[in-house]
PLY file of the C-alpha trace (Angstrom):
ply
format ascii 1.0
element vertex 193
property float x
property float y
property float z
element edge 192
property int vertex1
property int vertex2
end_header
76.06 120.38 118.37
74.65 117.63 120.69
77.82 115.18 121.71
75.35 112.92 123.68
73.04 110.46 121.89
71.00 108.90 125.03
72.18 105.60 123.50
74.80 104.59 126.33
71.91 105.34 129.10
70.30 102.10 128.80
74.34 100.15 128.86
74.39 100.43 124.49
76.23 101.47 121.95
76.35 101.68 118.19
79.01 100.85 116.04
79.55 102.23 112.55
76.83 99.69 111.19
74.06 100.91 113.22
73.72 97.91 115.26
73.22 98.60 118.48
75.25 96.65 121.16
75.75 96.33 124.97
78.36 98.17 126.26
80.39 95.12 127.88
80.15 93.55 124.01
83.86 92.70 123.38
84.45 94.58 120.56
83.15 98.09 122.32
85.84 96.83 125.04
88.62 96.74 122.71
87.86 99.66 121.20
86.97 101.32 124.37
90.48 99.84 125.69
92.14 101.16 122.98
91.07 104.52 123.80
92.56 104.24 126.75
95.63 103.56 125.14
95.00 106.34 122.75
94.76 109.10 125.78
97.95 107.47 127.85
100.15 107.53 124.84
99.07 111.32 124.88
99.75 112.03 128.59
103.27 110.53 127.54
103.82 112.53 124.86
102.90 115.40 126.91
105.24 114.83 129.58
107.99 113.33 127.55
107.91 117.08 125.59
108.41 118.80 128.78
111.61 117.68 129.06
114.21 120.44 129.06
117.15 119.21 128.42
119.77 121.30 125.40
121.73 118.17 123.97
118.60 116.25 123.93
116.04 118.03 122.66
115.85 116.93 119.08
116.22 113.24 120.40
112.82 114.31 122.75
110.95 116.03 119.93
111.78 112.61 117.79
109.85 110.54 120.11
107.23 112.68 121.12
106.42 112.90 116.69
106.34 108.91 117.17
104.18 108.35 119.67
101.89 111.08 117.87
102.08 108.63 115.31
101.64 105.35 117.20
97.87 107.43 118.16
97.00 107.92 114.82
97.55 104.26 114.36
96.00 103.17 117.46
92.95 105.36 115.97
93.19 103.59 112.81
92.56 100.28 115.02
89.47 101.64 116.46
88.30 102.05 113.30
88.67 99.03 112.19
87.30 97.35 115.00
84.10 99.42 115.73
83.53 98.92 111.66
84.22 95.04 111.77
80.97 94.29 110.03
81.00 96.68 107.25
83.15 96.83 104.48
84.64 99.92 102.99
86.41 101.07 106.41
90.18 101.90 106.44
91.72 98.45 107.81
94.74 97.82 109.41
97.49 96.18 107.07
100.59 95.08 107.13
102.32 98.20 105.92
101.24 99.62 109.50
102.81 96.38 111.26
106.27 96.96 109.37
106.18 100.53 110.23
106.15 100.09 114.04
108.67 96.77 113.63
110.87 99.31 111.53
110.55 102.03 114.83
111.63 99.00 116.78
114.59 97.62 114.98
115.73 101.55 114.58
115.63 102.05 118.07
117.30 98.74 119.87
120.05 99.37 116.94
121.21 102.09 119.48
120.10 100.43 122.90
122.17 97.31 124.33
121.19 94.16 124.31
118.88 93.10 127.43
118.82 89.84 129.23
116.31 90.49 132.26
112.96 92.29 132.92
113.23 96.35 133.80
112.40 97.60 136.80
109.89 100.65 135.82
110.27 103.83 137.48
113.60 105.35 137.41
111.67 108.45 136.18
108.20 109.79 134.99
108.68 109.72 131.53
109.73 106.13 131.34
107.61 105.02 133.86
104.17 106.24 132.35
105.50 104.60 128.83
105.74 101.42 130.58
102.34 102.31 132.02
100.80 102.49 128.56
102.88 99.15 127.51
100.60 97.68 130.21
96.97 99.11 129.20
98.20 97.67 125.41
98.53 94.41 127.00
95.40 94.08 128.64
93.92 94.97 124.86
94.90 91.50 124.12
92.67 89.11 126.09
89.60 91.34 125.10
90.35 90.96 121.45
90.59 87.22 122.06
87.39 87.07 123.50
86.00 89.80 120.46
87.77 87.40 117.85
85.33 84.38 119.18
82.02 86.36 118.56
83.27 88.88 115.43
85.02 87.83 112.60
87.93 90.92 113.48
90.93 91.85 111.17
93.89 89.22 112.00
95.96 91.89 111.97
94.58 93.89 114.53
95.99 91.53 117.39
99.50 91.38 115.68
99.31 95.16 115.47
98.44 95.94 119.78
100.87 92.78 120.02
103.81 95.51 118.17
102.65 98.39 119.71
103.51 97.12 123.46
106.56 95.90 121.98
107.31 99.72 120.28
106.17 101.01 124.15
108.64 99.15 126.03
111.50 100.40 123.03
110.82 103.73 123.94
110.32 103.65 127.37
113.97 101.87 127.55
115.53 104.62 125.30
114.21 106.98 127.59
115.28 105.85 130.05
119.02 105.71 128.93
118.54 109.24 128.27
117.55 110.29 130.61
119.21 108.88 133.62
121.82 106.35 131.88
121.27 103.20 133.23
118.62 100.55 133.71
117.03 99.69 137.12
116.59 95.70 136.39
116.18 92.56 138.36
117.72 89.44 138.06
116.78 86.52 140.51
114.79 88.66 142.33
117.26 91.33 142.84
117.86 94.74 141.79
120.96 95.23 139.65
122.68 98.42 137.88
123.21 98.29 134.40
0 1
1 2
2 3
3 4
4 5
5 6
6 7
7 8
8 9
9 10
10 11
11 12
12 13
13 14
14 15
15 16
16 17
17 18
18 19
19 20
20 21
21 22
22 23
23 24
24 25
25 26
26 27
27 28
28 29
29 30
30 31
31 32
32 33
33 34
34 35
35 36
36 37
37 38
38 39
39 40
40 41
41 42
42 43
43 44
44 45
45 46
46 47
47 48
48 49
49 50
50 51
51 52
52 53
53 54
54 55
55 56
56 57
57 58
58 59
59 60
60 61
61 62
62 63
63 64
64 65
65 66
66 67
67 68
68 69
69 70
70 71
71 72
72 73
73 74
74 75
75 76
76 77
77 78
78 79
79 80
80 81
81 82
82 83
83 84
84 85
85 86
86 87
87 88
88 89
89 90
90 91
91 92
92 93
93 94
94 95
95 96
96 97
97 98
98 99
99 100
100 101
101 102
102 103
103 104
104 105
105 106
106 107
107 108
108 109
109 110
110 111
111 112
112 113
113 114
114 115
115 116
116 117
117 118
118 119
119 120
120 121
121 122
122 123
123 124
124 125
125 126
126 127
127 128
128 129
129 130
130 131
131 132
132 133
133 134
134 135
135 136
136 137
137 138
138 139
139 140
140 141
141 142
142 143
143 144
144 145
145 146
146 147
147 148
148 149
149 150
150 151
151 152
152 153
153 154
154 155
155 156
156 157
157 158
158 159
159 160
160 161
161 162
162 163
163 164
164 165
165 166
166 167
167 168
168 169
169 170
170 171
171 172
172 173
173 174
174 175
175 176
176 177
177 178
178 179
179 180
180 181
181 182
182 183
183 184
184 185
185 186
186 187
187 188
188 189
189 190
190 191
191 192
């Protein structure tokens, strides 16, 4: 099996309706940016699973199955996006936006109630989830600017908007489990919590 299709030599790509596209089109950048996503959700599953702590374990196993899950959705958005002009294509709907706002809710039941950004980095594990909170942000602006040429699923934005939001819950309950406090800033200072 031949993985490479010459296409991409010449700066295109196809999407699922055949058409044939440059490869700085907005669309292939969302999708392409979702990827992204896609493979640093995985490196933080991977390293979130190495964790070897006894009394945690089944709390680690719990969020590595979610962020499994939060790939197969971010999949389900590439989908959608790279078949934006055909029909018949597994969409994302608003079943998948409750989900991750249900993840969300679930988790900051637990967590206490924050008043001022997090400092990222009081560990790996946190750190690279807060790392792939950042790549789903910069999904936005490109969808924006894929929005004004394609006519893409509304939901999609409201979706990567979640998603970032689901990232940052689970970095922060990492953290707490890890190392039991926050490393946050308030007027420009670090504080404890």
């Amino acid at each position: 099996m031949k993985i490479y299709t010459k296409i991409g030599d010449k700066g295109s790509t196809r999407l699922y309706s055949g058409e044939t596209v440059p490869k700085n089109d907005p669309l292939v950048m969302a999708y392409g940016k979702i990827d992204t996503l896609v493979s640093f959700i995985g490196f933080s599953k991977s390293l979130i699973s190495s964790i070897k702590r006894k009394n945690s374990r089944a709390k680690i196993k719990e969020i590595a199955n979610e962020l499994e899950k939060l790939q197969i959705i971010c999949f389900k958005i590439m989908t959608d996006l790279a078949g934006t002009n055909i029909q018949n294509i597994e969409r994302i709907e608003e079943k998948d936006i409750e989900y991750i706002e249900s993840q969300i809710d679930k988790i900051w039941e637990e967590l206490p109630q924050l008043k001022n950004f997090i400092i990222p980095g009081n560990d790996p594990y946190s750190a690279s989830l807060h790392l792939a909170r950042s790549i789903c942000r910069e999904v936005e602006p490109i969808l924006l600017q894929a929005n004004s040429k394609y006519n893409i699923n509304p939901l999609i934005l409201k979706i990567v908007n979640r998603i970032s939001d689901l990232l940052f819950s689970i970095s922060i309950k990492i953290d707490l489990l890890i190392n039991k406090n926050l490393s946050i800033i308030k007027n420009n200072k670090k504080l404890e919590q």
